[in-house]
ROSE-4610 file (N, C-alpha, C; in Angstrom, 1 decimal, always signed):
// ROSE-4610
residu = [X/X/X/X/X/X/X/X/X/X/X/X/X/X/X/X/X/X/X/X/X/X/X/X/X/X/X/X/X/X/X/X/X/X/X/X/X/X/X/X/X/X/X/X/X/X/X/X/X/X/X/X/X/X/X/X/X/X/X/X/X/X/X/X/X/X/X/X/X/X/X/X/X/X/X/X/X/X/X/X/X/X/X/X/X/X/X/X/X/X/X/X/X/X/X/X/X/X/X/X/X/X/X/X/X/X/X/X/X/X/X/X/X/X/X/X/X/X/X/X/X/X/X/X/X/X/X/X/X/X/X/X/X/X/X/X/X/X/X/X/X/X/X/X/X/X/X/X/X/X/X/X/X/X/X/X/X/X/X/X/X/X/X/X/X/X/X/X/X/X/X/X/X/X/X/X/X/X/X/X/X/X/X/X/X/X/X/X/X/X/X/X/X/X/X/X/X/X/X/X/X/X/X/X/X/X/X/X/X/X/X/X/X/X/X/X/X/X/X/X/X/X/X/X/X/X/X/X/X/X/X/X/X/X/X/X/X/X/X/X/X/X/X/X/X/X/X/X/X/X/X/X/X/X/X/X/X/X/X/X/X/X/X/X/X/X/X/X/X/X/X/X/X/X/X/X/X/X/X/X/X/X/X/X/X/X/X/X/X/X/X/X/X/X/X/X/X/X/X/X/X/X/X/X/X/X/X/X/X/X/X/X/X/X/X/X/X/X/X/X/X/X/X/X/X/X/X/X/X/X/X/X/X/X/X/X/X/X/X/X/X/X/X/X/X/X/X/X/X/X/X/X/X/X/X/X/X]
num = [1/1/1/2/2/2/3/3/3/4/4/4/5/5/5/6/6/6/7/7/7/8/8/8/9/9/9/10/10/10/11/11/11/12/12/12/13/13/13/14/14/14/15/15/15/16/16/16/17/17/17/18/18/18/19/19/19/20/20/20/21/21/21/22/22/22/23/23/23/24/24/24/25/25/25/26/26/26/27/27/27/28/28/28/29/29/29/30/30/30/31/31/31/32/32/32/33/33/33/34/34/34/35/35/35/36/36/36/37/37/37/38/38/38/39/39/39/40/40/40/41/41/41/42/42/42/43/43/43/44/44/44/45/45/45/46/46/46/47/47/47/48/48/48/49/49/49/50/50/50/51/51/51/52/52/52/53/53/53/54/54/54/55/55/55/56/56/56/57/57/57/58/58/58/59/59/59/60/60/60/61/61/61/62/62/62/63/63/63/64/64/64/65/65/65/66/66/66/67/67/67/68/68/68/69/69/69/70/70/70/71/71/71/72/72/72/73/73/73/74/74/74/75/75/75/76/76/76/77/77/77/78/78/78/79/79/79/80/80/80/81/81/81/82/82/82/83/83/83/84/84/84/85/85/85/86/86/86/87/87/87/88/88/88/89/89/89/90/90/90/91/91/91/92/92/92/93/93/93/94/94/94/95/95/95/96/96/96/97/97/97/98/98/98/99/99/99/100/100/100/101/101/101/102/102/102/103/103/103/104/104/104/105/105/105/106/106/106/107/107/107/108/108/108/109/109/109/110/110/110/111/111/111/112/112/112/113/113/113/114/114/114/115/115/115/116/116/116/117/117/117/118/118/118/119/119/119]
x = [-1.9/-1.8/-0.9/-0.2/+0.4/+0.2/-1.0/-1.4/-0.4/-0.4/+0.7/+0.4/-1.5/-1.6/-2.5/-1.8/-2.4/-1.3/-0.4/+0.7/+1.3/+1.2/+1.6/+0.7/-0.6/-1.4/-1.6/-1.6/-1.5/-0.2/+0.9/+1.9/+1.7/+1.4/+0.9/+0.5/-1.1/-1.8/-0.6/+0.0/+0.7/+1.5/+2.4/+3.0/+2.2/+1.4/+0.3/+0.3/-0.1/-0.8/+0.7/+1.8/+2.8/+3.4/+3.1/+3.0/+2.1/+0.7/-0.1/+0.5/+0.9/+1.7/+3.0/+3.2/+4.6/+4.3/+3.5/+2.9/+2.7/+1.8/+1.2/+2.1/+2.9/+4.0/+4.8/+5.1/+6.0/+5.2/+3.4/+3.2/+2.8/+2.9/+2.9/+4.3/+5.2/+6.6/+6.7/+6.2/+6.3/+5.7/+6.8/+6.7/+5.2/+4.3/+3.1/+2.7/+2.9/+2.9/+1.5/+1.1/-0.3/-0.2/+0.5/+0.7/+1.0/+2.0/+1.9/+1.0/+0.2/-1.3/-2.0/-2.4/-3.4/-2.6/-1.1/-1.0/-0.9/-0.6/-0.4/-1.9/-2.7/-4.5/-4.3/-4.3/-4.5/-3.7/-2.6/-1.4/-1.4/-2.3/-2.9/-4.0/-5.1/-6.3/-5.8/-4.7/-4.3/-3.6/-3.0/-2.0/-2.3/-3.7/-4.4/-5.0/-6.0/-6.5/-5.7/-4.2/-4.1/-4.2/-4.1/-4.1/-5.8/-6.3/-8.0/-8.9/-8.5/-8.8/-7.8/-6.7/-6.4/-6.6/-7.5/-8.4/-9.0/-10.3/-11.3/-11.1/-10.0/-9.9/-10.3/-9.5/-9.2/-10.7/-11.6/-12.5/-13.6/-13.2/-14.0/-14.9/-15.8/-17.1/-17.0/-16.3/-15.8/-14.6/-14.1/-12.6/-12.8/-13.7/-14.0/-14.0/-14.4/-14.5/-12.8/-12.2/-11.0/-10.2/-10.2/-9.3/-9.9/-10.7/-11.3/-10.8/-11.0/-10.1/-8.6/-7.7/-6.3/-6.0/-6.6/-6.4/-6.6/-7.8/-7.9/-6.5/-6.2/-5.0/-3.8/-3.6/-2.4/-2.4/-3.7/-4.0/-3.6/-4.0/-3.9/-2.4/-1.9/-0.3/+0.2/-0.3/+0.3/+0.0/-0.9/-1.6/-0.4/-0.4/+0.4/+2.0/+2.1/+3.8/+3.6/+2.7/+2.6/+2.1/+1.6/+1.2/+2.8/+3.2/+4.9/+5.9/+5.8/+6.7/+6.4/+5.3/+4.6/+5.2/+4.9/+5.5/+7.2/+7.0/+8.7/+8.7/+9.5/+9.7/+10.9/+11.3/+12.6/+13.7/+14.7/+16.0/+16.4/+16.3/+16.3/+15.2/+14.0/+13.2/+13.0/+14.1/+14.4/+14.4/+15.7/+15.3/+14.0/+13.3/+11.9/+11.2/+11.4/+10.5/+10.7/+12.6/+12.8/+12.1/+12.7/+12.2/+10.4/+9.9/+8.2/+8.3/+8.7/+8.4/+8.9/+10.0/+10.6/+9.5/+9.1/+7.9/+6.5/+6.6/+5.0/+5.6/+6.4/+6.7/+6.7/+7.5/+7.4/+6.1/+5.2/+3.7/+3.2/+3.6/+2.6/+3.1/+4.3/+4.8/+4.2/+4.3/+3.4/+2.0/+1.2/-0.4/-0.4/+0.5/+0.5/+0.4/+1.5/+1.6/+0.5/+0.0/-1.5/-2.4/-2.6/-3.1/-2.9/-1.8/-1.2/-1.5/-1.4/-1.6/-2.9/-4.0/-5.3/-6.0/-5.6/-6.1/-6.5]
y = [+3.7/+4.0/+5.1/+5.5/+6.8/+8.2/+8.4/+9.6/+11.0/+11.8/+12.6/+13.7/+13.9/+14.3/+13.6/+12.4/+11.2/+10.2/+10.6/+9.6/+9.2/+10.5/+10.1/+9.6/+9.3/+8.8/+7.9/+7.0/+5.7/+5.4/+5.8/+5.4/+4.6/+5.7/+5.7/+4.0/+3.8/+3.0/+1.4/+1.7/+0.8/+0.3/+1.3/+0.7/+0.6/+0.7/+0.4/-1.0/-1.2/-2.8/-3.6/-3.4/-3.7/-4.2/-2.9/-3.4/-4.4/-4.8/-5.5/-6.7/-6.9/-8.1/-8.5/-7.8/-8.4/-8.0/-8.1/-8.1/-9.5/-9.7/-11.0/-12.0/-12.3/-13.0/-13.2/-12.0/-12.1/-12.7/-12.6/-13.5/-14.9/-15.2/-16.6/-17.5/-16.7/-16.7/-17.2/-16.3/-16.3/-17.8/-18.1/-18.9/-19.3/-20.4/-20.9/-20.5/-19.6/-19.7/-18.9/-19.1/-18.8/-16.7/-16.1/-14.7/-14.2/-14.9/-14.8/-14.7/-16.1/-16.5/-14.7/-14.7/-13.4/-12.4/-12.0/-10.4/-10.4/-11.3/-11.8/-11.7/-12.1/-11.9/-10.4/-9.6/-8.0/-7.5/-8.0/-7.6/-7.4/-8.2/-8.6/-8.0/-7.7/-6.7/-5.5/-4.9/-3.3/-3.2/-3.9/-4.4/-3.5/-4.5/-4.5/-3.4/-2.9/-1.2/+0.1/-0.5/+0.5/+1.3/+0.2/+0.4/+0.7/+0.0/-0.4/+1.1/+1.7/+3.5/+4.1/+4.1/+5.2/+5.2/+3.7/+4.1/+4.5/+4.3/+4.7/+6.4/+6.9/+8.3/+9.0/+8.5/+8.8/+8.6/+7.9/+7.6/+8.8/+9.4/+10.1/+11.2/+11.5/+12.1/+14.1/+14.0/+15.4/+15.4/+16.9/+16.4/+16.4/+16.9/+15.9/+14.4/+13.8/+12.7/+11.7/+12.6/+12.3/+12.3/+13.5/+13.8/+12.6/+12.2/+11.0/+10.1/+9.3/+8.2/+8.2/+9.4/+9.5/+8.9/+9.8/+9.6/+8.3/+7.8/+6.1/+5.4/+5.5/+5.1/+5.3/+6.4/+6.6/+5.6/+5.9/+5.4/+3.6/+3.3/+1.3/+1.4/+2.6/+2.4/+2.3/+3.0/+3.5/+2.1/+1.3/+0.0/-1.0/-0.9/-2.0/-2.1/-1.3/-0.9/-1.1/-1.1/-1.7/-3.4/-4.0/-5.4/-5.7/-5.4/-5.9/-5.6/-4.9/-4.7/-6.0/-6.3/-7.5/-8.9/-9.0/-10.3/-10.9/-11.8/-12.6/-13.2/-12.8/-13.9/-14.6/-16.0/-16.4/-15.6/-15.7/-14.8/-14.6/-15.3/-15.0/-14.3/-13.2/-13.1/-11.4/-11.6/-10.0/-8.9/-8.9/-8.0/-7.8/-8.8/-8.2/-7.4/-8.1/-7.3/-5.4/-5.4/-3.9/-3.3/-4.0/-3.6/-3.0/-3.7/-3.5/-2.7/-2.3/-1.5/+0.3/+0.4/+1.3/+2.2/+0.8/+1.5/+2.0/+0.8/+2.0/+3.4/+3.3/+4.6/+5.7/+5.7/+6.2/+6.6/+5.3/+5.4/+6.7/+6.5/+7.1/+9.2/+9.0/+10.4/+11.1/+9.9/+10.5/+10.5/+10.0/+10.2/+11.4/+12.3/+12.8/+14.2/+13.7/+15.4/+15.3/+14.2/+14.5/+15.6/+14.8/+16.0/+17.3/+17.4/+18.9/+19.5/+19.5/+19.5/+20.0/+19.1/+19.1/+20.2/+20.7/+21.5/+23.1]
z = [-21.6/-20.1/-19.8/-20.5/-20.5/-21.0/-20.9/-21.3/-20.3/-21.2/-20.0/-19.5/-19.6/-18.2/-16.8/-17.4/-16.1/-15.9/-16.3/-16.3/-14.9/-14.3/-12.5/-11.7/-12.1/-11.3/-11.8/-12.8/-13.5/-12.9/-12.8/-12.3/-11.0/-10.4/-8.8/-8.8/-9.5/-9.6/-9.8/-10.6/-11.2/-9.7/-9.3/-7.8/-6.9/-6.5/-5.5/-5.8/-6.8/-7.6/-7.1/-7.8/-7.7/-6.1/-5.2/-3.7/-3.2/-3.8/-3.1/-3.6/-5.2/-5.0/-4.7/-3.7/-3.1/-1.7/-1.2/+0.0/+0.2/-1.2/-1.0/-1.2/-1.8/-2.1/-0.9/-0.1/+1.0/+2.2/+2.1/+3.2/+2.7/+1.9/+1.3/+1.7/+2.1/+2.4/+3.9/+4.6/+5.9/+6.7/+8.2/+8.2/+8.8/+9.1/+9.4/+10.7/+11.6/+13.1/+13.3/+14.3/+14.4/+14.1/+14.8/+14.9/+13.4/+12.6/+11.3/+10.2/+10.2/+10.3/+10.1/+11.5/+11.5/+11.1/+11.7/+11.1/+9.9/+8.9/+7.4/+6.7/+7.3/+6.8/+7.3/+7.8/+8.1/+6.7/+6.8/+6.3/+4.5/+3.8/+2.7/+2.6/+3.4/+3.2/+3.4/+4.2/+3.9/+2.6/+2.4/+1.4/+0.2/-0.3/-1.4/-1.0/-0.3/-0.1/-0.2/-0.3/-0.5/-2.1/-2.6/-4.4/-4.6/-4.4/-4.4/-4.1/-2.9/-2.8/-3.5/-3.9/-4.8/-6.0/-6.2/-8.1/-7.4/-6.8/-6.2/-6.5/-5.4/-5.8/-7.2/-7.8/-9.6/-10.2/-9.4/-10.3/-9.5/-8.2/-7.5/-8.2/-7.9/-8.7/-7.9/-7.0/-6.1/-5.7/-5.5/-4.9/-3.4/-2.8/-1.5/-1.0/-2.0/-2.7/-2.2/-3.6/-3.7/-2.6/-1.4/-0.7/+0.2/+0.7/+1.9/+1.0/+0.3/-0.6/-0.7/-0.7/-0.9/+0.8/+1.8/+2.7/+3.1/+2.8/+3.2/+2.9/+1.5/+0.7/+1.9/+2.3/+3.2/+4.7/+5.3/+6.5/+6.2/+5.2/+4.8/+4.8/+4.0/+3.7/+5.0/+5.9/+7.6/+8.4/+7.7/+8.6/+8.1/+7.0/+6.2/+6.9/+7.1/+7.5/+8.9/+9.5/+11.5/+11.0/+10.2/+10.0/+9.4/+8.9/+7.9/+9.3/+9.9/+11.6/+12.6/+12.3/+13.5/+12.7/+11.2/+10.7/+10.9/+11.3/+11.6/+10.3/+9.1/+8.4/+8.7/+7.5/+7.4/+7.4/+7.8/+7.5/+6.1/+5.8/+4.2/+3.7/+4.1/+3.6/+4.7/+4.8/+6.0/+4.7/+3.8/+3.3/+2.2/+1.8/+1.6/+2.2/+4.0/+4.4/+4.8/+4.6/+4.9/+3.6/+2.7/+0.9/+0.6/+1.8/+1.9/+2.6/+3.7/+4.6/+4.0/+3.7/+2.9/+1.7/+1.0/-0.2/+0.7/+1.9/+2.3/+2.9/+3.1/+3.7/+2.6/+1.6/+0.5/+0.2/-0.2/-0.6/+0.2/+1.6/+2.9/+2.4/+2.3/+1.9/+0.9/-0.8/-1.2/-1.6/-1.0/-0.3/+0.5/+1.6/+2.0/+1.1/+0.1/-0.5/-1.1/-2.0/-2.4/-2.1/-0.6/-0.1/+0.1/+0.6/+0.2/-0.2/-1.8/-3.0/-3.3/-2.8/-3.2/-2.1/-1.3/-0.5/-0.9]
C-alpha cells in the first residue's frame, strides 16, 4: 500500500477511512435525544462519503471525473463539520468532538488544494 508514487493518496484514503471511523464511534457516543438522533444519521453518511468519493476519485476513468469526485469529497467534508457543530455530546466527549471538527477542516483544505493542483 505504499507504493511511492501513490503513497499520498493511499494516505489520504487511509485518513478519510480513519475519520469515518471516529465519526462513527463519536455518534455511538452521543447522548440519545431526538436532535442527536437525526444530526448523528446525517453526520455518519457525510462522514463515510467523504472517504467513499475520494476512492471513487482515484479510481476515476477522466480527470474531469476526478475533479467532480474530489470536490464531492470536500463538500461531505464541509457537511460533516456543520453536522459535528449541531451534535451536543457528553462533556467528556467535547474534545472529540473539537478533534473531529479540526480533521474535517484539514480534510476540507486539503481537497481544496487537490483541486488546485489539478486545474
Amino acid at each position: 500500500m505504499n507504493q511511492i508514487s501513490n503513497s499520498k493518496q493511499y494516505d489520504l484514503e487511509e485518513r478519510t477511512y480513519k475519520f469515518a471511523k471516529r465519526v462513527n464511534e463519536y455518534v455511538n457516543k452521543l447522548p440519545k435525544t431526538i436532535s442527536n438522533i437525526e444530526n448523528g444519521k446525517q453526520l455518519v453518511r457525510s462522514g463515510g462519503s467523504v472517504g467513499a468519493n475520494y476512492i471513487e476519485a482515484n479510481e476515476s476513468l477522466s480527470k474531469k471525473d476526478f475533479k467532480m469526485r474530489v470536490k464531492i469529497s470536500k463538500k461531505e467534508t464541509k457537511e460533516s463539520r456543520y453536522w459535528l457543530s449541531l451534535a451536543q455530546p457528553f462533556p467528556q466527549n467535547q474534545k472529540e468532538k473539537e478533534y473531529l471538527i479540526q480533521e474535517a477542516t484539514e480534510l476540507m483544505k486539503i481537497f481544496g488544494a487537490i483541486l488546485e493542483k489539478s486545474k
